[in-house]
C-alpha positions in Angstrom: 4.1 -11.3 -18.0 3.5 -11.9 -21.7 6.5 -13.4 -23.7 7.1 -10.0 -25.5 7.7 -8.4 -22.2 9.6 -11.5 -20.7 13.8 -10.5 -20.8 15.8 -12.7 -22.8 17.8 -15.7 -20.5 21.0 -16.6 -21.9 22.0 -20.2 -20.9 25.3 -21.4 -21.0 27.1 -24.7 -21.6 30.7 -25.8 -21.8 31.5 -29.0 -23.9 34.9 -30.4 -25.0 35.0 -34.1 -26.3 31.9 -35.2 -24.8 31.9 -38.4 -26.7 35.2 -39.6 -25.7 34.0 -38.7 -21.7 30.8 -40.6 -22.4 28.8 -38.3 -21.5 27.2 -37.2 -24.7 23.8 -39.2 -22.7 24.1 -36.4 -19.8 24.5 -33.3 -23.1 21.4 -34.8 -24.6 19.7 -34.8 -20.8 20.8 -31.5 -20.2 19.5 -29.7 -23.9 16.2 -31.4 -23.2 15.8 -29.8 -20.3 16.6 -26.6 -21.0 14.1 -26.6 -24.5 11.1 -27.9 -21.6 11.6 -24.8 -19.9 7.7 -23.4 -19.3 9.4 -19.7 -20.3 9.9 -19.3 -24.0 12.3 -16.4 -24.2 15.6 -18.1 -23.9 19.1 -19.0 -26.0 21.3 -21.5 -25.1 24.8 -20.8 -26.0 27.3 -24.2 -26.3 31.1 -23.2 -26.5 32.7 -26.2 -27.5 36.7 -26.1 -26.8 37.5 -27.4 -30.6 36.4 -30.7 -30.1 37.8 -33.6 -32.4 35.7 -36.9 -31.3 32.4 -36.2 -33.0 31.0 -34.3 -30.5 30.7 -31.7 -33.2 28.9 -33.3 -35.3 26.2 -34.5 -32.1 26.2 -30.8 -31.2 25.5 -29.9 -34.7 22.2 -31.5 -34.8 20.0 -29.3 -32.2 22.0 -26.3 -34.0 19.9 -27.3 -37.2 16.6 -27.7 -34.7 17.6 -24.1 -34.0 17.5 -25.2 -30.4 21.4 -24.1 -29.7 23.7 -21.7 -30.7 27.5 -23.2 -31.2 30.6 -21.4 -30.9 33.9 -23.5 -31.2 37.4 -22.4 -30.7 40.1 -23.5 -28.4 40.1 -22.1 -24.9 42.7 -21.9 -22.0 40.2 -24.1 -19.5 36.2 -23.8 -18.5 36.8 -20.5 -17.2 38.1 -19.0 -20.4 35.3 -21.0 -21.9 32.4 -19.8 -19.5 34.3 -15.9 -20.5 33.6 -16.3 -24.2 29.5 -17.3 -22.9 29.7 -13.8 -21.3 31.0 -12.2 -24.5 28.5 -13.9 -26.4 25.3 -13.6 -24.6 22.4 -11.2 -25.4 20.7 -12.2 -22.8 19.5 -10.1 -19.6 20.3 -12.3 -17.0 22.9 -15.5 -17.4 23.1 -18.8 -15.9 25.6 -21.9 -16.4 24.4 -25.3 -17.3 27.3 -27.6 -17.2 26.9 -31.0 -19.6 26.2 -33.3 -16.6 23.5 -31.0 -14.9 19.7 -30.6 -15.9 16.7 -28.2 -14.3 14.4 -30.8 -12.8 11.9 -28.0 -12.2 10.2 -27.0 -16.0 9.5 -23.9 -14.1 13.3 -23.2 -13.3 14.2 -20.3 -15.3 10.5 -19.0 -14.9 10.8 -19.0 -11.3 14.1 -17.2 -11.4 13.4 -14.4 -13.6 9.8 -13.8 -12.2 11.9 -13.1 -8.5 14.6 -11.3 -10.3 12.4 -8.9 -11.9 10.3 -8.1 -8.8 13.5 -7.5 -6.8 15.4 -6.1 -8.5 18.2 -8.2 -7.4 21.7 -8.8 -9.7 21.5 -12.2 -9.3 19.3 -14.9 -7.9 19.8 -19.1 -6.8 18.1 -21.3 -5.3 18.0 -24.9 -4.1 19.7 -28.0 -5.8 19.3 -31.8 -5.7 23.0 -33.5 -5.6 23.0 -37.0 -7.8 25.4 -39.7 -7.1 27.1 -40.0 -10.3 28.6 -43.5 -10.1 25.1 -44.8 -9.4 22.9 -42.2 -10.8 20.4 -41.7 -8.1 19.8 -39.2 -6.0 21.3 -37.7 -3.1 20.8 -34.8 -0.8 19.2 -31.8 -1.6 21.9 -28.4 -1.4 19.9 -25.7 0.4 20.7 -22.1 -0.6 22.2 -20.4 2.2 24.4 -16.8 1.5 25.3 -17.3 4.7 27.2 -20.1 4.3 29.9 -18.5 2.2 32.6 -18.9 4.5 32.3 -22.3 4.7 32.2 -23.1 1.1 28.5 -24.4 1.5 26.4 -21.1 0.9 24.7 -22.9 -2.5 25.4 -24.6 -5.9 26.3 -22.1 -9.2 24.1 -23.9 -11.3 21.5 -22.4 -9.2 22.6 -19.3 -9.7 20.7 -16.3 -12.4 23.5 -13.3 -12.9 22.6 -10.1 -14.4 25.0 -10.0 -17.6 25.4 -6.2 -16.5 27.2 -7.6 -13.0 29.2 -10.7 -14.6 30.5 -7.7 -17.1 31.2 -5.3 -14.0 33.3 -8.0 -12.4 35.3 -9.1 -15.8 33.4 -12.4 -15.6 35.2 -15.1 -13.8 38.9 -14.9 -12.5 41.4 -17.6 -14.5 44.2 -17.7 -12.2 41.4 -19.7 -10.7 41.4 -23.4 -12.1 38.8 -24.9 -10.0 37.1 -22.4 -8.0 37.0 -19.0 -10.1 33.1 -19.8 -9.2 33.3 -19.0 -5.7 35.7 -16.2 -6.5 33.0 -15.0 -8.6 30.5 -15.5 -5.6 32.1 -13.9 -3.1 33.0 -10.9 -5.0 29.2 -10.4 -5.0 29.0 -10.7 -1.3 31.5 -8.3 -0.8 30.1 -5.4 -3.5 27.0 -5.7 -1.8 25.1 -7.1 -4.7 21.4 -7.3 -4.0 20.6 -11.6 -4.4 17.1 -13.1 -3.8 16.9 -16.5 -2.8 14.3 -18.9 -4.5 13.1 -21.6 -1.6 12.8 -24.6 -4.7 15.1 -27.3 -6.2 15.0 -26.0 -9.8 18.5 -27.5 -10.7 20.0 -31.3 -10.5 23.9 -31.8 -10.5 26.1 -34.8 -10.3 28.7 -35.4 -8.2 32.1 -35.5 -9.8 33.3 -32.0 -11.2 36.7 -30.9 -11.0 36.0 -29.3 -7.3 35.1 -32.8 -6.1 37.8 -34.4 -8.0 40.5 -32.0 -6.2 39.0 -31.4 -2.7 42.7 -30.0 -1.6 43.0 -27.4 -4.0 39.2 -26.5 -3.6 39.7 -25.7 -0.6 42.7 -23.4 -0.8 40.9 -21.9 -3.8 37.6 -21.3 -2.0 39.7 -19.9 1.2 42.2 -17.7 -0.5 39.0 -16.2 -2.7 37.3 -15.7 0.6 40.0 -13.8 2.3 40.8 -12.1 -0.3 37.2 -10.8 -0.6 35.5 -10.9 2.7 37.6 -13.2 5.4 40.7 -10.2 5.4 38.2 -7.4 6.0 36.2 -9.2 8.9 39.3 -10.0 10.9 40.4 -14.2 10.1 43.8 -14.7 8.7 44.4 -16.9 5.7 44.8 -19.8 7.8 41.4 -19.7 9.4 40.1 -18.8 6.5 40.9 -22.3 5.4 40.0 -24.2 8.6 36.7 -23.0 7.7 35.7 -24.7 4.1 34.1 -27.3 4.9 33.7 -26.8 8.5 37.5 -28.5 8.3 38.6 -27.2 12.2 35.8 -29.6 13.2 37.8 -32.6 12.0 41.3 -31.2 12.5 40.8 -29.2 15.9 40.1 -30.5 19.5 36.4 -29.4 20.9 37.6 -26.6 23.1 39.7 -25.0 19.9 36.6 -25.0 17.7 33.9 -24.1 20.7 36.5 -20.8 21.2 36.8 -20.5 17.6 33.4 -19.3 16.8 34.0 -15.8 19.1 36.2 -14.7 16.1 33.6 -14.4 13.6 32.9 -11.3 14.1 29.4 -11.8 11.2 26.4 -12.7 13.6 24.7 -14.7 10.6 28.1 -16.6 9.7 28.9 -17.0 13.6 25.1 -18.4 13.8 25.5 -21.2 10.7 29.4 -22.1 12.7 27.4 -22.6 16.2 24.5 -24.4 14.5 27.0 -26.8 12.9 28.9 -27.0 16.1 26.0 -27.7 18.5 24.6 -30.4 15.9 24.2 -33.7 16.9 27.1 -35.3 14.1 29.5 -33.0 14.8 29.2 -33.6 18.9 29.0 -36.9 18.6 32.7 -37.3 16.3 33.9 -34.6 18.7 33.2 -36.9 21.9 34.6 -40.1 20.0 37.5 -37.8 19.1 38.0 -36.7 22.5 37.3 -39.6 24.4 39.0 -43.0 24.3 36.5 -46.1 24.0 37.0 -48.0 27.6 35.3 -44.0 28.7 33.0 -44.0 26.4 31.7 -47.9 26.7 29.6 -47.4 29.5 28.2 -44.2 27.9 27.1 -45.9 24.6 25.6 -48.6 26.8 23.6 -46.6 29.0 22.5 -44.7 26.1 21.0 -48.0 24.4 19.8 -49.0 27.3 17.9 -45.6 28.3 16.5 -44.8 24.4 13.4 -45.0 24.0 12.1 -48.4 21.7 10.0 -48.0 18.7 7.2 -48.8 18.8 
């Protein structure tokens, strides 16, 4: 595909006060890797929320590179923000690069547009490495998984390619939302039947320590009531099951039996599948049994266990 042919990407950024935050280092990381993207044909939008700590003035320099476009105005939080990148993008297919996120993979937008072209598909995401912010290294890697929507788990946003023709179909994200107008977003998809491809590669690095991590309560009520609303309602789970399942929370909240009867009410074969694989899986067993059983019961177990398992050799 020769860059003449090759659609335009629009990325998208959200800054406010970045010095201040002290993460101008991450803004710098993040521009850098957008600009060592191995396909050409791409503009990178910053809206900026009226900054007033010199981040404009940071910004300003990679607008004279021409590396950036920079649009700055107050806005009524990131989703009113990521709303104007919509409005202001030219671009065929969209994604959102938040200030503390990078693609690892030079071949990240590339790989996405290459698989959104031959499918056809409205949007596209793939796999992401998680970096623990407070130390900076890295974590586990996120697997895509649509099938893991119910659970909150299905894969990261900054993953995710849009067509700007679907983000405008669904009036972009939701701002009743404050933290999770991105999973509202997803699941909106899900339930319109949007065609998705899935890209089997880490193309994307984020670090822990966004507002969802910051307010894991209200995540997951977000998450649930956008799922319901969406998709849970339609296959049969009430609002409150809806929420026992973010996270795979029933696990920690529920006895065994309640969650090994659980999984016959999702009536989805591929969302019952992901429950029972978590279920059977030898963590969640294991915090059942300790759950379940007091320790004088399970004493002898743990030392028959050590005594049985096989040495390494």
């Amino acid at each position: 595909m020769s860059q003449k042919q090759e659609p335009l990407v629009t990325i998208i950024t959200i800054t406010f006060d970045l010095i201040k935050s002290g993460r101008e280092k991450y803004f710098r990381q993040c521009l850098e890797s957008v600009r060592q993207q191995t396909y050409k044909n791409i503009e990178h939008i910053i809206i900026d929320g009226a900054s007033k700590d010199g981040t404009l003035k940071m910004i300003s320099e990679y607008v004279e590179k021409g590396w950036i476009k920079l649009y700055s105005e107050a806005d009524k939080g990131i989703y009113d923000a990521m709303n104007k990148g919509i409005k202001k993008a030219s671009g065929k297919y969209i994604n959102f690069l938040h200030t503390d996120d990078f693609f690892q993979n030079k071949d990240a937008v590339k790989l996405s547009v290459s698989a959104l072209e031959e499918s056809g598909a409205d949007y596209s995401f793939a796999d992401t490495q998680g970096i623990d912010a407070e130390r900076n290294k890295p974590v586990d890697v996120w697997h895509g998984n649509i099938n893991k929507i119910p659970f909150g788990t299905h894969y990261c946003h900054q993953s995710m390619f849009t067509s700007r023709e679907a983000l405008l179909e669904l009036s972009g994200f939701d701002t009743s939302y404050r933290i999770s107008a991105d999973s509202d977003l997803m699941t909106k998809l899900v339930s319109l039947d949007k065609k998705y491809v899935y890209i089997p590669k880490t193309i994307v690095s984020y670090r822990s320590g966004g507002l969802s991590n910051q307010y894991i309560k209200e995540t997951r009520k977000e998450h649930s009531a956008a799922f319901y609303k969406h998709l849970g309602k339609e296959n049969g789970l009430s609002r409150l099951e809806c929420s026992l399942l973010w996270n795979f929370s029933l696990f920690h909240e529920k006895n065994l039996f309640y969650c090994l009867l659980f999984g016959r009410k999702i009536v989805n074969p591929f969302w019952r599948a992901e429950y029972y694989k978590r279920f059977f899986g030898a963590d969640n067993l294991r915090a059942q049994i300790k759950r379940l059983l007091p320790w004088p019961v399970r004493k002898p177990i743990v030392v028959l266990y050590k005594m049985l398992k096989p040495k390494k050799q």
